[in-house]
Every structure is written in structure tokens, then in C-alpha cells.
C-alpha positions as CSV (number, residue, x, y, z in Angstrom):
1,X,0.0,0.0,0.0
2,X,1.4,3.7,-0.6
3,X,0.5,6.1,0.9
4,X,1.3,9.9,0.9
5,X,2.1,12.2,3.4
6,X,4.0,15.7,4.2
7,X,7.8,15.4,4.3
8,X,6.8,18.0,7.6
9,X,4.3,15.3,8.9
10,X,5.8,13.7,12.5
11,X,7.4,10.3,11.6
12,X,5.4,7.6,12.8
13,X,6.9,3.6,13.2
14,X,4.9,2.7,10.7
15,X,5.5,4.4,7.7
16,X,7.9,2.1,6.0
17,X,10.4,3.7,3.5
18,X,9.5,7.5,3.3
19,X,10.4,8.5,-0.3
20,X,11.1,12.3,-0.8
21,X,9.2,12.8,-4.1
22,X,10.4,16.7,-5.4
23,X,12.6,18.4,-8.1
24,X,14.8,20.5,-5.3
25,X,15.1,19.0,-1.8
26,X,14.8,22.7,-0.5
27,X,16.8,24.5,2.0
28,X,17.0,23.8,6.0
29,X,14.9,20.0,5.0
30,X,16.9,17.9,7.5
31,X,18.2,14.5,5.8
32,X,16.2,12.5,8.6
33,X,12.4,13.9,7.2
34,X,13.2,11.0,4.4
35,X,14.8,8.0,3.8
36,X,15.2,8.1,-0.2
37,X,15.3,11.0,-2.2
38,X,13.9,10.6,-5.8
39,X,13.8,13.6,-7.8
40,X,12.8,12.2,-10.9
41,X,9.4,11.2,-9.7
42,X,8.7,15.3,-8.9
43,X,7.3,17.7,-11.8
44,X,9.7,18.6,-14.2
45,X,11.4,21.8,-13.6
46,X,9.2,23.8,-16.4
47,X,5.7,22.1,-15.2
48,X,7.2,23.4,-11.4
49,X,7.8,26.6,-12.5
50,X,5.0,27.5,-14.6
51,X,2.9,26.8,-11.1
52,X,5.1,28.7,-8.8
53,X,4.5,31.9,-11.5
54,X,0.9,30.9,-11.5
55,X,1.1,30.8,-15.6
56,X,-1.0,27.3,-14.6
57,X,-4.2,26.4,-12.7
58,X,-3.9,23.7,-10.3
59,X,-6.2,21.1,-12.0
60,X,-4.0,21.9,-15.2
61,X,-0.7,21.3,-13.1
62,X,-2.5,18.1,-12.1
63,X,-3.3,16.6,-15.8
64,X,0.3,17.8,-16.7
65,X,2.4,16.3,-14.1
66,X,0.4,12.4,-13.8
67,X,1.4,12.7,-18.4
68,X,5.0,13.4,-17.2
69,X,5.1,10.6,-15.0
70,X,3.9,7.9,-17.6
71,X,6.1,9.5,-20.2
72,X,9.6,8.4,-21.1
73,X,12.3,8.3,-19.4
74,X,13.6,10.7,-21.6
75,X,11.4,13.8,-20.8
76,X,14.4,14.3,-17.5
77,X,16.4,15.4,-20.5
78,X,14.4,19.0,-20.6
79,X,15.6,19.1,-16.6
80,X,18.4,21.8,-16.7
81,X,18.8,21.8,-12.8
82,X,18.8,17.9,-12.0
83,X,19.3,15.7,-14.4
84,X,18.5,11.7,-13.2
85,X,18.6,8.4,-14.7
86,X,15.1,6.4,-15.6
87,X,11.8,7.5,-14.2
88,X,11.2,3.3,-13.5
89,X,14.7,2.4,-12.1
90,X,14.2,-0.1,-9.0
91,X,14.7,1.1,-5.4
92,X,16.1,-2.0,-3.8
């Protein structure tokens, strides 16, 4: 089962592997809020941005960022900031 909470959210025993899912870790985010930090699995740095300027609706940001994540793995390409490996690769 997945299920999603805030990286901010207190750390309960249960949550299992706590997967950082973002473009930019951000600044003052203490390692021990997440076990694995996957920045592919975040919106692409353009999708991101176009939000933060508010050039997007949220419902549009929505639709935009679940067709990035079936896409290619080669849609990280247009990534200028991070650039990662396969959207699929295994976490073992």
C-alpha cells in the first residue's frame, strides 16, 4: 500500500520507506524527514515553474504532471537543474 504524506508530517513507526518525491530537496529539509530522495518522480522543472509563477491552474498542473510521470524516461532530459537516470529504475 502507498500512501502519501507531508515530508513535515511527525514520523510515525509505521511508515515504512519515506520517499522524498520533489525536483529541489529545498533549504533547511533535514536529511532525517526521508529515507530516499527521488527527484525524478517530482514535476519537471518547467511544469514546477510554470505553477510557482501561477502561468498554470492547479487542476492543469495536475493533468500535466500524472502525463510526465507515464512519459519516457527521456522527458528528464528538458531538466536543466537535476538531471536523473530512468523515471522506473528499481529502489532495492
Amino acid at each position: 500500500m502507498i500512501k502519501t504524506k507531508s515530508v513535515h508530517s511527525d514520523i510515525a513507526p509505521g511508515d515504512g520507506l519515506r520517499i522524498l518525491a520533489t525536483r529541489f530537496r529545498g533549504r533547511g529539509l533535514p536529511t532525517d524527514r526521508y529515507d530516499v530522495w527521488m527527484a525524478n518522480l517530482g514535476p519537471s522543472e518547467k511544469l514546477l515553474k510554470s505553477m510557482h509563477a501561477g502561468r498554470i491552474a492547479w487542476r492543469a498542473f495536475s493533468k500535466k504532471y500524472r502525463d510526465e510521470m507515464f512519459a519516457p524516461a527521456a522527458s528528464d532530459a528538458g531538466n536543466a537543474t537535476i538531471k536523473t537516470t530512468a523515471r522506473n529504475s528499481r529502489c532495492d
